[in-house]
N, C-alpha and C positions, 0 to 999 in steps of 0.2 A: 645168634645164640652161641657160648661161649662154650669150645670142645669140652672143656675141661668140665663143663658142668651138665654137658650132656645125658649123662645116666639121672642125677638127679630130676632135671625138665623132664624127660620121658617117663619116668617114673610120678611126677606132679599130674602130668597129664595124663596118665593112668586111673591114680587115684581120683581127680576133678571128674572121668568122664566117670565111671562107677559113683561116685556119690551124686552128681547129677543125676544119671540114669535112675539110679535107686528114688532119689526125692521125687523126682517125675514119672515114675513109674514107665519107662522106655525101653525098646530094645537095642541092644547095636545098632540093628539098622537104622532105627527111629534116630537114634546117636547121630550116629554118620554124613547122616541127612541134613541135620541140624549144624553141624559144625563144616558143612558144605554150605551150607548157605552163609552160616555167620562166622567162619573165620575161627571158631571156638578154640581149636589148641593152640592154633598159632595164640592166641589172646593169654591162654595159659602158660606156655612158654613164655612169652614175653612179660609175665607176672609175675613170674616164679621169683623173683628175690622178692616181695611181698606178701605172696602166699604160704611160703614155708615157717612162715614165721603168724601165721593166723593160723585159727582152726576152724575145724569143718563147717559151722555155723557160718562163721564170716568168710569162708570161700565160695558158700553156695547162694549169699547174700548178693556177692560183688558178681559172681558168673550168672545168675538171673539178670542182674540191673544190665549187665553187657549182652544180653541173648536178647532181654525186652528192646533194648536201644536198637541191636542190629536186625531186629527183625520189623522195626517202625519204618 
């Protein structure tokens, strides 16, 4: 993860875990849980030059297909 872009990732993974949450109806802890099992922000982190440049529609498209995949 690149220092310099740091604020921005934390920030991406803020917003992905609240629009997740909100779409799935989740809490924190239900969050938490999930992304303990599948890896979830590290996945957004590592997305973030592709996601900042989609919207909310097509981040919560691509972070399901990667929740369904990591959780088979």
């Amino acid at each position: 993860m690149p220092f310099e872009n740091f604020d921005h990732i934390l920030y991406m993974q803020i917003h992905v875990a609240n629009l997740y949450r909100k779409a799935h109806d989740m809490t924190i802890e239900d969050f938490l849980e999930l992304d303990r099992k599948t890896g979830l922000l590290p996945f957004v982190a590592d997305a973030y030059e592709p996601f900042h440049l989609t919207g909310d529609p097509g981040i919560l498209e691509e972070v399901d297909d990667y929740v369904r995949g990591a959780l088979a």
